[in-house]
N, C-alpha and C positions, 0 to 999 in steps of 0.2 A: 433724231437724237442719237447720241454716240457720245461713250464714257471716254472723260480726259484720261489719258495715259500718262502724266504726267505725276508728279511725284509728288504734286498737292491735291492732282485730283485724287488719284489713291487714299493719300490722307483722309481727304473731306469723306471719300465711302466708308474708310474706317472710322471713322469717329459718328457718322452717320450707324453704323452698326451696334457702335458701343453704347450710343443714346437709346438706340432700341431697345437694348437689354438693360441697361439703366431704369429707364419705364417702367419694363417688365417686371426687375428686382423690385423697385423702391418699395413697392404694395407689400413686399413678404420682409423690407428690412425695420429693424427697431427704427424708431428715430432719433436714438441716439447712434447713428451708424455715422463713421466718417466718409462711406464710396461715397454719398451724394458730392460732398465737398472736394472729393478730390477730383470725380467727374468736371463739375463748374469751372477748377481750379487748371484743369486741363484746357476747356472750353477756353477760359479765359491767354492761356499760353497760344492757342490756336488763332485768336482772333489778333497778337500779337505778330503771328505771320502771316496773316490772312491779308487778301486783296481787296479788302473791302465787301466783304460777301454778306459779312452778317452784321446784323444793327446792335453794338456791343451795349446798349442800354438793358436789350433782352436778357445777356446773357449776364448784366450785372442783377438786374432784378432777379432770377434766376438763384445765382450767389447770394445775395440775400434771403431769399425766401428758404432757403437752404439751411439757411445758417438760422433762422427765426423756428426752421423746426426741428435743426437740432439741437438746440438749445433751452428749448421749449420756451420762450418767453410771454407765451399766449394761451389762450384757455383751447381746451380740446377742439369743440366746434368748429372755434377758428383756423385751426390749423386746416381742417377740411378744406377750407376756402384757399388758405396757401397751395394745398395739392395740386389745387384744381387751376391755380395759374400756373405752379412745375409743370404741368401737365403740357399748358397754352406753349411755357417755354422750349420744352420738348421738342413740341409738334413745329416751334416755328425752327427750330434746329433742325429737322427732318427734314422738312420739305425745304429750305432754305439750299442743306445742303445737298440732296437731289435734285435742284433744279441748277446749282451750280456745276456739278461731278457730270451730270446727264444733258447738260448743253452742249 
């Protein structure tokens, strides 16, 4: 394994980076915070240059679930359940793009 030097792989370890702490944040932010949205909203710009790397269905689900808890259109509980697929989406963003950046 050996990191692309290249000016997408770069990208892909920053954004991999940024997702970390996105994570990390989301638990200490309101839910009425707009990073979530502008996180996804970047994701979504990325996957516009991207090579095919990531399954843009994730990253719209993602966007969605985003936007359902900022907005709050659901009962508390619920939203627990949305977390916990932010979460799934995360993690497919992580590893996605570590397996990309570290080929």
């Amino acid at each position: 394994m050996h990191l692309r030097l290249t000016d997408f792989g770069i990208l892909t370890m920053a954004l991999v980076v940024v997702t970390i702490w996105m994570a990390g944040v989301r638990s200490k932010l309101p839910n009425e915070s707009n990073w979530p949205l502008v996180y996804w909203g970047l994701m979504i710009a990325y996957l516009r240059w991207s090579e095919d790397i990531m399954n843009p269905y994730v990253i719209y689900v993602g966007l969605l679930i985003a936007l359902f808890i900022r907005f709050e259109f659901l009962a508390q509980g619920f939203i627990r359940v949305l977390y916990v697929v932010e979460w799934l989406c995360w993690g497919y963003v992580i590893v996605t793009g570590l397996l990309y950046a570290l080929s």
